[in-house]
Backbone as JSON, one array per atom type, in Angstrom:
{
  "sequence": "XXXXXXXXXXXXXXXXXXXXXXXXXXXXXXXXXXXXXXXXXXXXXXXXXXXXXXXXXXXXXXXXXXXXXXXXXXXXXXXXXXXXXXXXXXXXXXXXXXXXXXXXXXXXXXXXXXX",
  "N": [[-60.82, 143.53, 90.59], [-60.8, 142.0, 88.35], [-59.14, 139.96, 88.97], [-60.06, 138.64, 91.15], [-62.22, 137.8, 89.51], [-61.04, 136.09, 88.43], [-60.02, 134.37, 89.34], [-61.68, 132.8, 90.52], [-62.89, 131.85, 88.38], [-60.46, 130.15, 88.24], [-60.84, 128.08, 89.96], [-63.29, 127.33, 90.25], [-63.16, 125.91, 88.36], [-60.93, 123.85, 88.93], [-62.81, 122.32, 90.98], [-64.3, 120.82, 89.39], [-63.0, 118.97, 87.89], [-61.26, 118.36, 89.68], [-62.45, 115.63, 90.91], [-62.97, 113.58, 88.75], [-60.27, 113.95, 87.37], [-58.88, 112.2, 89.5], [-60.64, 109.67, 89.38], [-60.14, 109.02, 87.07], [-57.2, 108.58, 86.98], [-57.36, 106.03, 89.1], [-58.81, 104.73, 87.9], [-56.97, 104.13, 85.32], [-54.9, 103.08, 86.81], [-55.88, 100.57, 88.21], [-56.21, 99.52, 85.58], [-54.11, 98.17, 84.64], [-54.23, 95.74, 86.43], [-56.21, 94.02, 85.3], [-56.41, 91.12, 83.46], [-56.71, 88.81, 81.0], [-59.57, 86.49, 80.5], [-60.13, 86.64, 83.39], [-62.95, 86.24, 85.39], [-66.8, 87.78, 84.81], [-67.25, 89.22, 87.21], [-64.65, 89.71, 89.17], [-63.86, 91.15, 87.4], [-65.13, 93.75, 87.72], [-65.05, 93.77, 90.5], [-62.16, 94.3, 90.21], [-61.93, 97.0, 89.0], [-64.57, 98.38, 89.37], [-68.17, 100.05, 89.27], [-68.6, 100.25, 85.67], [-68.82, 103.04, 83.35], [-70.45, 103.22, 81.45], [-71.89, 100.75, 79.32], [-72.17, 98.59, 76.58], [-73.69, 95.88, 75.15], [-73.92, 92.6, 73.18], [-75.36, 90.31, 71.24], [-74.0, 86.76, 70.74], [-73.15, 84.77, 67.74], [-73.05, 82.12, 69.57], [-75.14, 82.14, 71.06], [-74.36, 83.42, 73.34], [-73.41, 86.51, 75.44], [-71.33, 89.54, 74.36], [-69.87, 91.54, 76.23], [-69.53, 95.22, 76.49], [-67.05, 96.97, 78.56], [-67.48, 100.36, 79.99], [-64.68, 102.41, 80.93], [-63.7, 105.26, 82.21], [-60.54, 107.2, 81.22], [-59.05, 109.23, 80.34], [-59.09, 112.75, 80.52], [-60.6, 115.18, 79.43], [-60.21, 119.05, 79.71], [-61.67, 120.52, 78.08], [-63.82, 119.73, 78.16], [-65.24, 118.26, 76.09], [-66.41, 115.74, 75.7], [-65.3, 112.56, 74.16], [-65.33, 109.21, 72.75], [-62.79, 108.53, 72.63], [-61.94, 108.97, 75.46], [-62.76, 106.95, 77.2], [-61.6, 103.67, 77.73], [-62.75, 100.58, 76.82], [-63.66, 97.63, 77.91], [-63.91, 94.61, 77.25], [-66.39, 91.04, 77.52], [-66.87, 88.04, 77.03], [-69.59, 85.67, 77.08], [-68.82, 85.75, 79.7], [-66.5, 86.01, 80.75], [-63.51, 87.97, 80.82], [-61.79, 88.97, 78.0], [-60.33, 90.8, 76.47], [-59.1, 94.01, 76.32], [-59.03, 97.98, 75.63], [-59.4, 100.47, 73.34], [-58.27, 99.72, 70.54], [-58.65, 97.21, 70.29], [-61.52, 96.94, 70.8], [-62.17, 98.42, 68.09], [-61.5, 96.82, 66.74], [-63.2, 94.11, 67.21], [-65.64, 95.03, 66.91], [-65.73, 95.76, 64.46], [-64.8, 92.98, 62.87], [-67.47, 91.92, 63.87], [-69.3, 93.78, 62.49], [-68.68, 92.77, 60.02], [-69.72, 90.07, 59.89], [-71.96, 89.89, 60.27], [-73.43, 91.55, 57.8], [-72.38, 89.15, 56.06]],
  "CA": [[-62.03, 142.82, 90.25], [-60.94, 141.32, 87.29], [-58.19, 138.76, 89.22], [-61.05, 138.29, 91.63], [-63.16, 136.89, 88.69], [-60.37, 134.76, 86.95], [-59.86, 133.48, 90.9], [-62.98, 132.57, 91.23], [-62.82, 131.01, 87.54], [-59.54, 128.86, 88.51], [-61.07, 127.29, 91.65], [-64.18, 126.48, 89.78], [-62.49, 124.73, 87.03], [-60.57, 123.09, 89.32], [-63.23, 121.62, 91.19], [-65.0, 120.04, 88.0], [-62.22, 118.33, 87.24], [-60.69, 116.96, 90.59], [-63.35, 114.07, 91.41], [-62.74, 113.01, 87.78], [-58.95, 113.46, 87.72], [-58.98, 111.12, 90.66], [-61.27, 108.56, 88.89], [-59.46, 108.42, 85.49], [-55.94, 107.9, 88.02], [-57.52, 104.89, 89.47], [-59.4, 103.43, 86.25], [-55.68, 103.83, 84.66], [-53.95, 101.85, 87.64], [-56.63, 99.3, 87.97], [-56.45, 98.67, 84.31], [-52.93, 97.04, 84.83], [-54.55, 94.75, 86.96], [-56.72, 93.38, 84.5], [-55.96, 89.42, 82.96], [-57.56, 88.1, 80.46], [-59.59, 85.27, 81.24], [-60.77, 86.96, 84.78], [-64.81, 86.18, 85.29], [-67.36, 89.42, 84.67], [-67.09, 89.56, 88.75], [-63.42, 89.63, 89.11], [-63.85, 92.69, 86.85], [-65.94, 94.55, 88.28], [-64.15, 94.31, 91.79], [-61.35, 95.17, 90.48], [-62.35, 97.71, 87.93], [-65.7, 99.06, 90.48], [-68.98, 99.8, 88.12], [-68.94, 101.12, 84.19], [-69.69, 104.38, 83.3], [-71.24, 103.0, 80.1], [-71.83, 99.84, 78.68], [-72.78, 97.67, 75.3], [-73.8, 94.42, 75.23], [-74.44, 92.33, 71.86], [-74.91, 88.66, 71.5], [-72.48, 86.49, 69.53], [-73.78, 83.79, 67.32], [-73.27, 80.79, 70.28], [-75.92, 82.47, 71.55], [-74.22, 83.88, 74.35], [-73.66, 87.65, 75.22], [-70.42, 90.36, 74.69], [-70.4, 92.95, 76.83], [-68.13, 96.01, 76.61], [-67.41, 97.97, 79.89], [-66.27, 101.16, 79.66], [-64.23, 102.92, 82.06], [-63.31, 106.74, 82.0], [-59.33, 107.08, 81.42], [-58.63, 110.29, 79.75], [-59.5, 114.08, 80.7], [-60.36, 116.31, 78.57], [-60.35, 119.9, 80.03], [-62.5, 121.43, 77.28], [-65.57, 119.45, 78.69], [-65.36, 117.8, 75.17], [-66.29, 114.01, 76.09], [-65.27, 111.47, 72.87], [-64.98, 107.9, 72.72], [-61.68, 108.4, 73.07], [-62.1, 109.13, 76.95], [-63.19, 105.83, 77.67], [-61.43, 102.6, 77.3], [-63.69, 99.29, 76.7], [-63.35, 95.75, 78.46], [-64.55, 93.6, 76.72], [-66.25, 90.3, 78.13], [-67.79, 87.23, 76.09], [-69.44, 84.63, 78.32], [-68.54, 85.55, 81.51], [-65.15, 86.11, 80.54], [-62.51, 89.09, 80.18], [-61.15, 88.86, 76.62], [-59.39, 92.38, 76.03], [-59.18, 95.76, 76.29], [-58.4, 99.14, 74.73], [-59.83, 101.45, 72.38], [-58.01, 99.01, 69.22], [-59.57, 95.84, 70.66], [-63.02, 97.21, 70.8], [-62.85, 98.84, 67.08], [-61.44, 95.29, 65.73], [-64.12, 93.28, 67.84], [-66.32, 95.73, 66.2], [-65.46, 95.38, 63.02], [-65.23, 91.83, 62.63], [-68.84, 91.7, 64.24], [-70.22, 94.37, 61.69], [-68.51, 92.15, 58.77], [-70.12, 88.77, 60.51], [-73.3, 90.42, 60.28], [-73.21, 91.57, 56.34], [-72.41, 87.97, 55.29]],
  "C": [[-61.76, 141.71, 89.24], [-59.47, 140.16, 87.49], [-59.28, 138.33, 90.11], [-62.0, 136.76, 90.97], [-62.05, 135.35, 88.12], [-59.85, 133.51, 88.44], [-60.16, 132.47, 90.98], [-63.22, 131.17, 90.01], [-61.95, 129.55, 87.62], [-60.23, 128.23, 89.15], [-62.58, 126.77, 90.71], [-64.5, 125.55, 89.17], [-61.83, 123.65, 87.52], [-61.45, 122.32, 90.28], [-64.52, 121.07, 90.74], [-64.15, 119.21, 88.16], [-61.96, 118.06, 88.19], [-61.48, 115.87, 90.89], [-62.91, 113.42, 90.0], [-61.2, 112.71, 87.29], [-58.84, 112.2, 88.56], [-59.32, 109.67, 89.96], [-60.36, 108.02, 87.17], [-58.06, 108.05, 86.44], [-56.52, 106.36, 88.46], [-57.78, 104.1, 88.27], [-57.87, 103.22, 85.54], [-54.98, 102.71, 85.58], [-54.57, 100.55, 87.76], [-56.79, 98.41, 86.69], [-55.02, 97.34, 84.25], [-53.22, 96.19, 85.67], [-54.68, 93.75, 86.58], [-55.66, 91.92, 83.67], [-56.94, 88.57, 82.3], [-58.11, 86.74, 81.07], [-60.61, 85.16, 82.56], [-62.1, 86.83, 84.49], [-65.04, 87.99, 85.54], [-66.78, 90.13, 86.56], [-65.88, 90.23, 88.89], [-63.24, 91.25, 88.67], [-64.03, 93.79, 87.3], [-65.4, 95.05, 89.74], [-63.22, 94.6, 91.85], [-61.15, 96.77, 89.6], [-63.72, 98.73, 88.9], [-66.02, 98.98, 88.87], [-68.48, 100.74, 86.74], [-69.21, 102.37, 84.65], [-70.56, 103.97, 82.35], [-71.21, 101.23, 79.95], [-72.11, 99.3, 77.48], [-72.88, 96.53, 75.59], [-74.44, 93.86, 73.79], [-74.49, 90.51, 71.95], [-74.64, 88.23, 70.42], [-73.7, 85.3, 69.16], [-73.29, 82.24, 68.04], [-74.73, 81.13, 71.04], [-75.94, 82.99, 73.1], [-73.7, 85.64, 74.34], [-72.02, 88.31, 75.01], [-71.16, 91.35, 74.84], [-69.11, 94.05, 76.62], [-68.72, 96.68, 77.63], [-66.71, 98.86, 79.5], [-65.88, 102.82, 80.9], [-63.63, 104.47, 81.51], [-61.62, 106.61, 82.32], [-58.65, 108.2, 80.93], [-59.78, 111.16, 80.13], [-59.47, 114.78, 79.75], [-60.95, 117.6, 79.06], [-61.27, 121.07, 79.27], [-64.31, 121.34, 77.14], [-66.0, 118.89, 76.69], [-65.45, 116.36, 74.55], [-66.56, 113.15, 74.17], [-65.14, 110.55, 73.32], [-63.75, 107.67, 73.27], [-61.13, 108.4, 74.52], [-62.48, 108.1, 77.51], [-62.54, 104.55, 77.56], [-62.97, 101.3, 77.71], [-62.68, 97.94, 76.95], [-64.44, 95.11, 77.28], [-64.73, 91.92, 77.57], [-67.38, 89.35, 77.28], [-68.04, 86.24, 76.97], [-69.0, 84.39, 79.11], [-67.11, 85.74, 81.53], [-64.42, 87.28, 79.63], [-61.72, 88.48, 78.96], [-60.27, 89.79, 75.73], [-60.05, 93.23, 76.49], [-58.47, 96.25, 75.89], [-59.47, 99.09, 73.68], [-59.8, 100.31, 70.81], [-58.56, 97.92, 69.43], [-60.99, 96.0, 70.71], [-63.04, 97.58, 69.14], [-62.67, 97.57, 65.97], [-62.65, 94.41, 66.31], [-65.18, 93.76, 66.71], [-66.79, 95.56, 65.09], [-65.59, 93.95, 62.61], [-66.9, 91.76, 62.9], [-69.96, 92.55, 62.65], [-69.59, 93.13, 60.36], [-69.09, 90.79, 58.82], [-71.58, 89.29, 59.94], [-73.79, 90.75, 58.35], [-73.24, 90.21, 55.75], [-73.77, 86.96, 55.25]]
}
């Protein structure tokens, strides 16, 4: 009974996690695609949609957006920030990505804002 249950447990666990395995594999290979520069479009087709987004507007009066794509698993069902990388895109245009490019964007923006 009690390999039955832990059976029953594997196979359940494992199909949580394969559709999302899968999707963080692609979002990782598609990220080496990425080129600064590329229009929002460009992105998007080669990237497919966000799971999340932000959007803030910059003082030209045009918008950044961050996209953010699922790239890390965490098996403890313990979703952080850290599970996500962020595109970043200012006027229609890819400008970085990664985790350190979003918390400097960030940052500068909150210290823009203060002054």
């Amino acid at each position: 009974m009690k390999k039955l249950l832990i059976l029953m447990m594997a196979l359940v666990m494992n199909g949580c996690t394969a559709p999302v395995l899968g999707l963080v594999k692609k979002n990782n290979a598609n990220m080496a695609k990425l080129k600064t520069g590329m229009a929002t479009e460009q992105v998007i087709e080669v990237m497919g949609p966000a799971d999340k987004t932000e959007a803030y507007e910059v003082k030209s009066g045009g918008t950044m957006m961050f996209l953010f794509y699922r790239t890390q698993i965490d098996y403890n069902f313990n979703l952080q920030d850290k599970h996500w990388t962020p595109v970043c895109i200012i006027d229609g245009k890819l400008k970085g990505w990664g985790r350190n490019y979003y918390d400097d964007i960030i940052k500068i923006r909150k210290e823009i804002i203060r002054k």
